[in-house]
DRENMAR-995909 format. One record per residue: residue in three letters; z, x, y of N, C-alpha, C in turn. Coordinates in Angstrom, 2 decimals. Atoms other than C-alpha are relative to their C-alpha. Example, Ala and Ser with C-alpha at 12.3 -4.5 7.8 and 13.67 -1.06 7.14 Angstrom:
DRENMAR-995909
ATOM   aa      nzz      nxx      nyy     cazz     caxx     cayy      czz      cxx      cyy
ATOM  ala     0.00     0.89    -1.19     7.80    12.30    -4.50     0.00     0.90     1.20
ATOM  ser    -0.06    -0.82    -1.19     7.14    13.67    -1.06     0.73    -0.77     1.09
end
This chain:
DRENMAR-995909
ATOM   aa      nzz      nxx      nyy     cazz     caxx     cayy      czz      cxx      cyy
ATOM  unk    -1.45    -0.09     0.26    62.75   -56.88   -48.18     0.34    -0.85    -1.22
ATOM  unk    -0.14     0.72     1.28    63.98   -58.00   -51.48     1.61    -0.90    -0.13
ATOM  unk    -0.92     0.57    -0.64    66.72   -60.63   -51.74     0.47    -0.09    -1.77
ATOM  unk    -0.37     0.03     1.16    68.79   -61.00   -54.88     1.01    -1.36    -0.19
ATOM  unk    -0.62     1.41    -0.08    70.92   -63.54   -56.74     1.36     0.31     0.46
ATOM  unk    -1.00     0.33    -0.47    74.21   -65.27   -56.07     1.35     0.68    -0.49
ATOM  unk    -1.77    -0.49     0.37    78.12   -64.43   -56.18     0.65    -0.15    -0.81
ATOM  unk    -1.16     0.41     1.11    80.25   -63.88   -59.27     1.03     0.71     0.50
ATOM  unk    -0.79    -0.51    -0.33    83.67   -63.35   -58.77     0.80     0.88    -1.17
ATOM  unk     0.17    -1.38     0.54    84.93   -60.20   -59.65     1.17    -0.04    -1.23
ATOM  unk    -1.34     0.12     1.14    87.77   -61.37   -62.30    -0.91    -0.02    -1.47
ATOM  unk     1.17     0.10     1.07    84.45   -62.36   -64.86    -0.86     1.23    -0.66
ATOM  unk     1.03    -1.30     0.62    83.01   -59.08   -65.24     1.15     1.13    -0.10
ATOM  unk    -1.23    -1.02    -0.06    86.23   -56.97   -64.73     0.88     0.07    -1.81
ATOM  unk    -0.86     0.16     1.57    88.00   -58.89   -68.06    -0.33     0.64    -0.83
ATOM  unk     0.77    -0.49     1.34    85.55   -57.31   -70.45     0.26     1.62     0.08
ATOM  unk    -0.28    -1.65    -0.33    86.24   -54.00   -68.79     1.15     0.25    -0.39
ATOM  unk    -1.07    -0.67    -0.05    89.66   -53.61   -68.91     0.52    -0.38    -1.55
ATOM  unk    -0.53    -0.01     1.63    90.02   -55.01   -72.71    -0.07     1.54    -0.90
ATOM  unk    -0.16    -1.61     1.14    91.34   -52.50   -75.46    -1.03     0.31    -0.28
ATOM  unk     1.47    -0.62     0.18    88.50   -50.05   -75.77     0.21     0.26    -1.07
ATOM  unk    -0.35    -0.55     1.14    87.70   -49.33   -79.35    -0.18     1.61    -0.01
ATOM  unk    -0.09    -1.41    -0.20    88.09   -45.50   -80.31    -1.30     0.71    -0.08
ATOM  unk     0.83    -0.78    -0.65    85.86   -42.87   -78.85    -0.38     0.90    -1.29
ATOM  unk     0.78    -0.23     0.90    83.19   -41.23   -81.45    -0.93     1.09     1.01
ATOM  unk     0.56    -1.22    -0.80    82.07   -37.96   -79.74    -1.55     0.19    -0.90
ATOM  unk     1.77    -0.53    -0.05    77.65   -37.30   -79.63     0.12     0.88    -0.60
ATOM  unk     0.57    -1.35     0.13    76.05   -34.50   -81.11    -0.61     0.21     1.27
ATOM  unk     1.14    -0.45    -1.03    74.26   -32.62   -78.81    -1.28    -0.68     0.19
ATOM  unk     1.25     0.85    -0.15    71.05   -33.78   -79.76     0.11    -1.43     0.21
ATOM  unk    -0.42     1.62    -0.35    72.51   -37.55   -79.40     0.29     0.20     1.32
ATOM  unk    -0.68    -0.24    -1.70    73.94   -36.79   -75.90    -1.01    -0.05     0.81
ATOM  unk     1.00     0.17    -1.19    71.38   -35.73   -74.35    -0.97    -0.73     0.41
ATOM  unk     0.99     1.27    -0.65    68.89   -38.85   -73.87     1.13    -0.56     1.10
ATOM  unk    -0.77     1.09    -1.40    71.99   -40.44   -71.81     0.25     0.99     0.89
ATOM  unk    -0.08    -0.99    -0.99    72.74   -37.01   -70.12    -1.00    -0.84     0.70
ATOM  unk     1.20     0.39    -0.45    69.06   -37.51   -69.36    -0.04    -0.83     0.95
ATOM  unk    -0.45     1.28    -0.45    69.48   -41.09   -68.45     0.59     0.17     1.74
ATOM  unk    -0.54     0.02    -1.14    71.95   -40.31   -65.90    -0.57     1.08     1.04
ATOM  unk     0.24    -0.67    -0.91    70.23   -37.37   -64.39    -1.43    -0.16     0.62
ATOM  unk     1.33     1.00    -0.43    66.80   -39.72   -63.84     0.58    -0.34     1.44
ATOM  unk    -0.55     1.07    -0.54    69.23   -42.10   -62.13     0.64     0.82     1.32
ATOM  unk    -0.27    -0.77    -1.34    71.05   -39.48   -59.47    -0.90     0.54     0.64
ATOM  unk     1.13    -0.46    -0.87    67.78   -37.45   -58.74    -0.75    -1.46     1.12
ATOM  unk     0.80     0.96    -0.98    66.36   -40.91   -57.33     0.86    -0.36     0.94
ATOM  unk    -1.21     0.40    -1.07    69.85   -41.93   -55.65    -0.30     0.89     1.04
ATOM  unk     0.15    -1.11    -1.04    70.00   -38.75   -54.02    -1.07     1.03     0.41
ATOM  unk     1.18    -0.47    -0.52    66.57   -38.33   -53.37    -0.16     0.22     1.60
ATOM  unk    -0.37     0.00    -1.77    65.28   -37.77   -49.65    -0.82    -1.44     0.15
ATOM  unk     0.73     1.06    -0.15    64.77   -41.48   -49.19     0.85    -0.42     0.70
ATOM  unk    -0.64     0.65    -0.93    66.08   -43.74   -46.48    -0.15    -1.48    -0.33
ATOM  unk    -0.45     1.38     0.29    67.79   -47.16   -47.21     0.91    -0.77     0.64
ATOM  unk    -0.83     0.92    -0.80    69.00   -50.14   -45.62     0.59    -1.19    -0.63
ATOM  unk    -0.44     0.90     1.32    70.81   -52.86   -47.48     1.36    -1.19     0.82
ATOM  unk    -0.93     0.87    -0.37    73.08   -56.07   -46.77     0.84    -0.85    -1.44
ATOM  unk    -0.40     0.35     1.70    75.78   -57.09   -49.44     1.03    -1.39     0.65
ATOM  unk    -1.18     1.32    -0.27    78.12   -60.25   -49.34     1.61     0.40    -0.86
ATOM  unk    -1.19    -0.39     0.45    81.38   -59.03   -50.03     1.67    -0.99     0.11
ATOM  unk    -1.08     0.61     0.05    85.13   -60.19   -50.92     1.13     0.83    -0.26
ATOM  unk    -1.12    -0.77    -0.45    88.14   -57.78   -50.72     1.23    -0.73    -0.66
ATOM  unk    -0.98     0.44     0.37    91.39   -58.82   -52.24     1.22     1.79    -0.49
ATOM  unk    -0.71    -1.44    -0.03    93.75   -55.93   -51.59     1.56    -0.93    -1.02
ATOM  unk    -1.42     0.07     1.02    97.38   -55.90   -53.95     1.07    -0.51     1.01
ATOM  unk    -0.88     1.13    -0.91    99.22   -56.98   -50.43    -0.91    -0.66     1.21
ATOM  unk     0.81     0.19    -1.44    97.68   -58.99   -47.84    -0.74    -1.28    -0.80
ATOM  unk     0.74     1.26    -0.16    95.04   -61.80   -47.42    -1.59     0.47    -1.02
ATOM  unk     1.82    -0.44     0.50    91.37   -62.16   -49.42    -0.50     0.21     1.03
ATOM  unk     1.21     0.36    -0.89    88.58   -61.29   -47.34    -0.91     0.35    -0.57
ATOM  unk     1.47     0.44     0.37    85.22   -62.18   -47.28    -0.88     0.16     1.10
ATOM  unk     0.99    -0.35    -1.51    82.50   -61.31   -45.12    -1.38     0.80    -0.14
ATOM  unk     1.60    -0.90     0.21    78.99   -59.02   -45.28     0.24     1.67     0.34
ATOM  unk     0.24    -1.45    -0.41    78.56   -54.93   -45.32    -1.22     0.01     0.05
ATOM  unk     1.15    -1.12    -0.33    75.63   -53.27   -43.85     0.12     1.06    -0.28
ATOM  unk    -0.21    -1.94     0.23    75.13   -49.32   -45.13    -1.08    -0.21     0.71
ATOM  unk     0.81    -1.03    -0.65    72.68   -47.00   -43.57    -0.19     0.98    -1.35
ATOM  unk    -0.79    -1.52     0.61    72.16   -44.27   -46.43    -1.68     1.30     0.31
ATOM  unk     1.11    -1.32    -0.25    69.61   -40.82   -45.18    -0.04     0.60    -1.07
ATOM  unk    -0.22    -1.18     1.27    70.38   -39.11   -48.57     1.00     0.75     0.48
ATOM  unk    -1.30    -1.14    -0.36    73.32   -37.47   -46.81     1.28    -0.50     0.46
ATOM  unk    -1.30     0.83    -0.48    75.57   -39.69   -45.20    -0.36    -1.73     0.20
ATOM  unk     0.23     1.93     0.27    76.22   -43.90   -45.36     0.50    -0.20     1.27
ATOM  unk    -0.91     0.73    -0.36    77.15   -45.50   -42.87     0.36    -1.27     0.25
ATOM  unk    -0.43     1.64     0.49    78.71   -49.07   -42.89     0.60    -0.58     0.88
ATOM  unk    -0.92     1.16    -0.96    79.67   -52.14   -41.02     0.21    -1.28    -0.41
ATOM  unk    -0.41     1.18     0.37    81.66   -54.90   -41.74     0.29    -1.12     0.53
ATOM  unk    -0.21     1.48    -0.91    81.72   -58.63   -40.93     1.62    -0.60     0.34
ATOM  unk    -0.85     0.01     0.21    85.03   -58.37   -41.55     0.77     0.90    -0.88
ATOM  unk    -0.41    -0.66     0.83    87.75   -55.94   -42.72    -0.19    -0.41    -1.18
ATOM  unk    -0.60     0.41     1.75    87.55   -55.50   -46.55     0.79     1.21    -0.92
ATOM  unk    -1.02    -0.86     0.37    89.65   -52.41   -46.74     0.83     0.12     1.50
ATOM  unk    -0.40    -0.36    -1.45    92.48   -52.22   -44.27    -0.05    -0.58     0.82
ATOM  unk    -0.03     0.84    -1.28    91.58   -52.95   -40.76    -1.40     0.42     0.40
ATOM  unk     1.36    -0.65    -0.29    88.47   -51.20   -40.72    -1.30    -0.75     0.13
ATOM  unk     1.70     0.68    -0.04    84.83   -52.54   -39.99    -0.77     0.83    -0.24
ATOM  unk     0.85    -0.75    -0.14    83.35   -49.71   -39.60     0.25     1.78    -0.53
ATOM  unk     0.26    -1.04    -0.03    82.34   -45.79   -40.84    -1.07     0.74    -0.62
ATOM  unk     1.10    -0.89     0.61    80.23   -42.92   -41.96     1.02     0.79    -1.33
ATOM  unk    -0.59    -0.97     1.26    80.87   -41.36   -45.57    -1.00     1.26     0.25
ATOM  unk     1.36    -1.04     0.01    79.18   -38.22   -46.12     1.55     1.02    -1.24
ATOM  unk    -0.83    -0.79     1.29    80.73   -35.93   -49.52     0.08     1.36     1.21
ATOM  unk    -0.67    -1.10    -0.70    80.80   -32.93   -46.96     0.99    -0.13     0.94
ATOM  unk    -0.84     0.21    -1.07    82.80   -34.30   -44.09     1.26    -1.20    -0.31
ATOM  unk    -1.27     0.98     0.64    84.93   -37.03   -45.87    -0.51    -1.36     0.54
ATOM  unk    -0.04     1.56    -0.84    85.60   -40.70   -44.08     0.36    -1.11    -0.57
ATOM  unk    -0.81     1.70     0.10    86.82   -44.03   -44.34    -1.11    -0.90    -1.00
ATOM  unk     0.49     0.48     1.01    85.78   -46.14   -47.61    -0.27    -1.41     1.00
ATOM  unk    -0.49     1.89     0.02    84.62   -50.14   -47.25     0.78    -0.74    -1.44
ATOM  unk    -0.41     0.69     1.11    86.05   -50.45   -50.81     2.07     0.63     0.05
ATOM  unk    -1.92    -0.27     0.18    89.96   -50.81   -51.55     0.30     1.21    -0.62
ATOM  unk    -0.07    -1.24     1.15    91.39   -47.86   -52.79    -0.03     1.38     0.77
ATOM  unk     0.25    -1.34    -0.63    91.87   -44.11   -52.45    -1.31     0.65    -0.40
ATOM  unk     1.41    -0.15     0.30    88.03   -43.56   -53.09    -0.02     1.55     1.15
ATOM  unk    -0.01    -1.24    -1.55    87.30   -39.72   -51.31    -1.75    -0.35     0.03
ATOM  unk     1.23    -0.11    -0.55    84.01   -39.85   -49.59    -1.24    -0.51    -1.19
ATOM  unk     0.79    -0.11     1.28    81.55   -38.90   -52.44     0.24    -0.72    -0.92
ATOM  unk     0.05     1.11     1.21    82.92   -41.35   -54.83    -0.20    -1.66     0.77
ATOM  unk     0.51     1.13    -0.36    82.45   -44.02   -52.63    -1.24    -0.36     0.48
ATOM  unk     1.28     0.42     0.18    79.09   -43.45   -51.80    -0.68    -0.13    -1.55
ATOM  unk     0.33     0.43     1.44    78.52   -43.04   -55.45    -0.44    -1.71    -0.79
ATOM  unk    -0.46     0.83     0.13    79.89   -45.98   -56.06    -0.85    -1.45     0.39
ATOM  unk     1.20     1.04    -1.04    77.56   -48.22   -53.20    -1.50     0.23    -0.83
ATOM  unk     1.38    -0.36     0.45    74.57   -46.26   -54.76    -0.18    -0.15    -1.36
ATOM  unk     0.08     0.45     1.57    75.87   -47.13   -58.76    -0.57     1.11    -0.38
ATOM  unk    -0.43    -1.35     0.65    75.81   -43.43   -59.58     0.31     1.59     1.12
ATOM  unk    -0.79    -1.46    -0.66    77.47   -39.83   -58.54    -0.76     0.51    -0.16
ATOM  unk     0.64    -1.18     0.11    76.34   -37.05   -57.61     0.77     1.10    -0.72
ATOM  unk    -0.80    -1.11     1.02    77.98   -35.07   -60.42    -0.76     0.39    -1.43
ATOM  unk     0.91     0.21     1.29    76.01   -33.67   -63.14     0.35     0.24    -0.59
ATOM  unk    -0.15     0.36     1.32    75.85   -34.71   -66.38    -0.26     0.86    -1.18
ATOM  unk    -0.17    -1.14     1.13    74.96   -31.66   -68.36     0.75     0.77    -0.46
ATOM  unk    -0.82    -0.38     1.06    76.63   -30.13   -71.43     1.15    -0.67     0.23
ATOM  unk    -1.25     0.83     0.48    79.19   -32.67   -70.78     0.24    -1.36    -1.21
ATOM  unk    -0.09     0.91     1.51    80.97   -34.87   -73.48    -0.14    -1.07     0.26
ATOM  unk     0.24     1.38     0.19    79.32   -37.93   -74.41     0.53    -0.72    -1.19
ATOM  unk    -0.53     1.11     1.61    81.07   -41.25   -77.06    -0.61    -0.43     0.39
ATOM  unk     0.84     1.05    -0.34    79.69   -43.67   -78.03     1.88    -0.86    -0.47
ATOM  unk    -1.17     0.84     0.27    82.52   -46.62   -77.84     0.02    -1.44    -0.12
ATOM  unk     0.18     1.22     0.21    82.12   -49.60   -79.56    -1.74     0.11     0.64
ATOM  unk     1.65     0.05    -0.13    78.59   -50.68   -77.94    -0.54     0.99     0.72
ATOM  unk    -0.79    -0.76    -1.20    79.18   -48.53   -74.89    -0.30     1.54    -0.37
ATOM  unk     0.42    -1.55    -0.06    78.20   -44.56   -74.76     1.07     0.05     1.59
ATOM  unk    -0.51    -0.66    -0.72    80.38   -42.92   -72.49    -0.26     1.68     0.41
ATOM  unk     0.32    -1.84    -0.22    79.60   -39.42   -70.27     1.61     0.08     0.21
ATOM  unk    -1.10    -0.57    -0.88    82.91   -37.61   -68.98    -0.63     1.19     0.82
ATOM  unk     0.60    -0.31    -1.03    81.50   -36.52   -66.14     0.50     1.45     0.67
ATOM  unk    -0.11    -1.16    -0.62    83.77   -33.94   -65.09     2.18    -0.36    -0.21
ATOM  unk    -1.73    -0.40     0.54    88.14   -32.59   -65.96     0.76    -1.21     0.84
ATOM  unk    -0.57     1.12    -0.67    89.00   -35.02   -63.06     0.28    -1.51    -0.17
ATOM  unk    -0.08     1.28     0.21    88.59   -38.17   -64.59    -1.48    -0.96     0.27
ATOM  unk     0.96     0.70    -0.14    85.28   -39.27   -63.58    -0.80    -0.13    -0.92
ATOM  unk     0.59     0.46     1.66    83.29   -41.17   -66.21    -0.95    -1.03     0.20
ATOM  unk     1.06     1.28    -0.07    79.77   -43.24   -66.21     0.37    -0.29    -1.59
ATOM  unk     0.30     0.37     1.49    79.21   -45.79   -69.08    -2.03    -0.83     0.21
ATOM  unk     1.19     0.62     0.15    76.16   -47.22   -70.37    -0.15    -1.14    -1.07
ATOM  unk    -0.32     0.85     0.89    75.68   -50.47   -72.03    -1.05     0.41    -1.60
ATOM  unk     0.75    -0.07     1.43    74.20   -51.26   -75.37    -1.54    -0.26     0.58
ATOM  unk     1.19     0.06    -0.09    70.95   -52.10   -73.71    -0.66     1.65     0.88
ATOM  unk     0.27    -1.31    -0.63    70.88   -48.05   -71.96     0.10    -0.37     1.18
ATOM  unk    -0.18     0.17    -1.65    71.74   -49.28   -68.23     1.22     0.66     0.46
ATOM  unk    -1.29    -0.60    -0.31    74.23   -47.49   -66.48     0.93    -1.25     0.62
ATOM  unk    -1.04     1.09    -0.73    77.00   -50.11   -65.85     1.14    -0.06     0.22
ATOM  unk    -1.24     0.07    -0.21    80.20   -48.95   -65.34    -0.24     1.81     0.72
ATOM  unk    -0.15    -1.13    -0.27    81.69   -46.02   -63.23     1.68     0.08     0.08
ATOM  unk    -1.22     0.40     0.32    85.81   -44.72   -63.60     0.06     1.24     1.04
ATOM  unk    -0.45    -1.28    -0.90    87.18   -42.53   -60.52     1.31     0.79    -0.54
ATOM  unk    -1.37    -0.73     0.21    90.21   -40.03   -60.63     1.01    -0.64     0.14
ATOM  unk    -1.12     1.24    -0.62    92.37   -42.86   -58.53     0.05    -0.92    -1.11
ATOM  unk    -0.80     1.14     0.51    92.39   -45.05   -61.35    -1.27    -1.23     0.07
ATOM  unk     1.04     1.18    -0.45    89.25   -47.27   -59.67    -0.97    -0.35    -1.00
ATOM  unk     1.02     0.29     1.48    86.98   -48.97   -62.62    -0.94    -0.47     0.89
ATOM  unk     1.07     0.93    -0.47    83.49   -50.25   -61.29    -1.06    -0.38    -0.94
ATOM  unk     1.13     0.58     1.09    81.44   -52.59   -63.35    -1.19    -0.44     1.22
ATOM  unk     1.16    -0.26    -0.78    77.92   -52.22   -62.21    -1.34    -1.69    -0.96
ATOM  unk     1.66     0.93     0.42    74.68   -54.90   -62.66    -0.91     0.99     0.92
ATOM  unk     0.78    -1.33    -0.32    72.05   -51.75   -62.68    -1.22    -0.48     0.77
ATOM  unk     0.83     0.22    -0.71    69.11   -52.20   -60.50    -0.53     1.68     0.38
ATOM  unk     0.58    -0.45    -1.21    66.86   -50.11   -58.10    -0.34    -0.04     0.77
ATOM  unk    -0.45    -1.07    -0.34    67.40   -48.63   -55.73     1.13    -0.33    -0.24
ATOM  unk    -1.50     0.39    -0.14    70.73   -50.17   -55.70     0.35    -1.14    -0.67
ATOM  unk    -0.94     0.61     0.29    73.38   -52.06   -57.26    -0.55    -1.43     0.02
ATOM  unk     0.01     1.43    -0.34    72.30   -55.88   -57.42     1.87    -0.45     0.36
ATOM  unk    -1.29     0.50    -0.37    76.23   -56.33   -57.66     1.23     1.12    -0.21
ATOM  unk    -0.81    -0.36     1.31    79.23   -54.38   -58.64     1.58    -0.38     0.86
ATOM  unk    -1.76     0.44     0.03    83.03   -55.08   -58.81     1.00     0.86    -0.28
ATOM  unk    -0.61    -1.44     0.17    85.54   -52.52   -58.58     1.66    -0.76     0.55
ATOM  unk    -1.03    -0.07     0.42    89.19   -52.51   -59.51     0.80     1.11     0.11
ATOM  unk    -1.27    -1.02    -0.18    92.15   -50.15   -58.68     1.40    -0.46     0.58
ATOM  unk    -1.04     0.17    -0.44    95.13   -49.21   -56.98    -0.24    -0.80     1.19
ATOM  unk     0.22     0.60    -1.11    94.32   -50.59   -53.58    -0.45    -1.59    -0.57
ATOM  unk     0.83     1.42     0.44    92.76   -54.22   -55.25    -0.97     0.06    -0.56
ATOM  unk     2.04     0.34     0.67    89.45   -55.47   -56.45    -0.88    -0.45     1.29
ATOM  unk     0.88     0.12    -1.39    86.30   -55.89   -54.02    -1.17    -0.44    -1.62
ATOM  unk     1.72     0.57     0.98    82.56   -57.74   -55.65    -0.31    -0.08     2.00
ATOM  unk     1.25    -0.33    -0.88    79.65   -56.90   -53.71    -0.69    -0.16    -0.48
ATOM  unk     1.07     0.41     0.69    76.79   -58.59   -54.39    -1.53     0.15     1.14
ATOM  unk     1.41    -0.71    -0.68    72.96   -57.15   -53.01    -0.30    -1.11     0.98
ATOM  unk     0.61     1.19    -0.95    71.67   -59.79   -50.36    -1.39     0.38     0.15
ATOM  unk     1.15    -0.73    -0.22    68.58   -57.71   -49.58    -0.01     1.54     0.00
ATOM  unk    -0.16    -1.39    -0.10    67.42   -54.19   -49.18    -1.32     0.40     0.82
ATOM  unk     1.24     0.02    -0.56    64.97   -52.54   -47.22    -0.42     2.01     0.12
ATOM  unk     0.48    -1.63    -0.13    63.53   -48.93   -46.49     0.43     0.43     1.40
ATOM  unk    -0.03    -0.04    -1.51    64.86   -47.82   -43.66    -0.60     1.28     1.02
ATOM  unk     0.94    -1.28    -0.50    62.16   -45.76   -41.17     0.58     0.92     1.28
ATOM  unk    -0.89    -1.07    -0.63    62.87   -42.37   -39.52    -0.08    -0.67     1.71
ATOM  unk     0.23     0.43    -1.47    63.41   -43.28   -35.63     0.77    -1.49     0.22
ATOM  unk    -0.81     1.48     0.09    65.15   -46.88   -36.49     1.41     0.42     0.17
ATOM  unk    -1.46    -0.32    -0.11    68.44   -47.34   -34.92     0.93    -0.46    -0.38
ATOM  unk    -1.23     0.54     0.70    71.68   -48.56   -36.20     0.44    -1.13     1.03
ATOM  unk    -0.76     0.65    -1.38    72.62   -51.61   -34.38     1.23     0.23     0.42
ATOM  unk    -1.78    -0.89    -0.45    75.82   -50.65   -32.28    -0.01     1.34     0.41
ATOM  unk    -0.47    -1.46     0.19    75.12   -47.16   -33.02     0.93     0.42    -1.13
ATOM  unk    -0.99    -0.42     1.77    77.11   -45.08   -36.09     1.17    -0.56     0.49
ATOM  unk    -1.61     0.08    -0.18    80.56   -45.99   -36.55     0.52     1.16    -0.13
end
């Protein structure tokens, strides 16, 4: 099981995000497609058929209400997540299953639908990236992912580190594999940082303590 580093809070990595972006410089084709590429490396392994178990240290700060702080557990089969919390960090909730076919209850603030919030846990969508328009912006390459608003970025070193939902939600990512060492996400509902604690493989026949939510 692999254990990662410590907690930044989510105001430090957010600032750089939300500063004036300089203006957008649309790819050629032949330029585009290494980050297409890029990103469609990065979802085939997300949403591979692999089974993962993972513990994050989380902090919640919704737009009314109290901070919280506390730990998520996921579950993810390649089809559906599901999650438990040490403490609400959206809502009142502790506990559910996402799955992009059946919908469900986010752990992150925000109107996140299903599929963007597992996205989101896993630090990329399942939305593909071909013949869509890629900038490059300032250091920054940008996909537009799809008419709705959804948008990966990639830094100047080629990591995927940012993701932008339809709601408005920004998530700055620290890229890893399988998952997320950290990321920090911003919207209407508040900001939430989640930072990796461990991760593990999780084998067919292993049960969920509790049972699903």
């Amino acid at each position: 099981m692999r254990r990662t580093a410590g907690f930044v809070p989510v105001a430090l990595l957010l600032s750089a995000a939300c500063a004036t972006a300089p203006p957008a410089v649309p790819l050629s084709a032949a330029d585009a497609e290494p980050w297409a590429a890029r990103w469609e490396t990065r979802r085939a392994a997300a949403y591979g058929p692999r089974r993962l178990k993972a513990l994050y240290k989380g902090e919640a700060a919704p737009k009314v209400g109290v901070i919280a702080r506390g730990y998520l557990s996921v579950w993810w089969d390649g089809v559906a997540l599901v999650w438990k919390a040490s403490a609400p960090l959206a809502g009142d909730l502790r506990g559910g299953t996402l799955s992009a076919a059946s919908g469900g209850d986010s752990p992150l603030p925000g109107r996140l639908k299903a599929g963007d919030a597992i996205g989101a846990l896993l630090g990329v969508l399942d939305v593909s990236a071909e013949g869509r328009p890629v900038e490059r912006v300032g250091d920054a390459v940008r996909i537009r992912l799809d008419a709705e608003g959804r948008e990966a970025v990639f830094g100047k070193d080629g990591r995927l580190t940012g993701l932008k939902f339809p709601d408005g939600t920004r998530i700055v990512l620290e890229p890893a594999s399988p998952l997320p060492l950290r990321l920090d996400a911003a919207g209407p509902g508040g900001t939430a940082s989640l930072v990796l604690q461990s991760w593990a493989d999780w084998p067919e026949g292993e049960a969920i303590p509790g049972g699903r939510a």
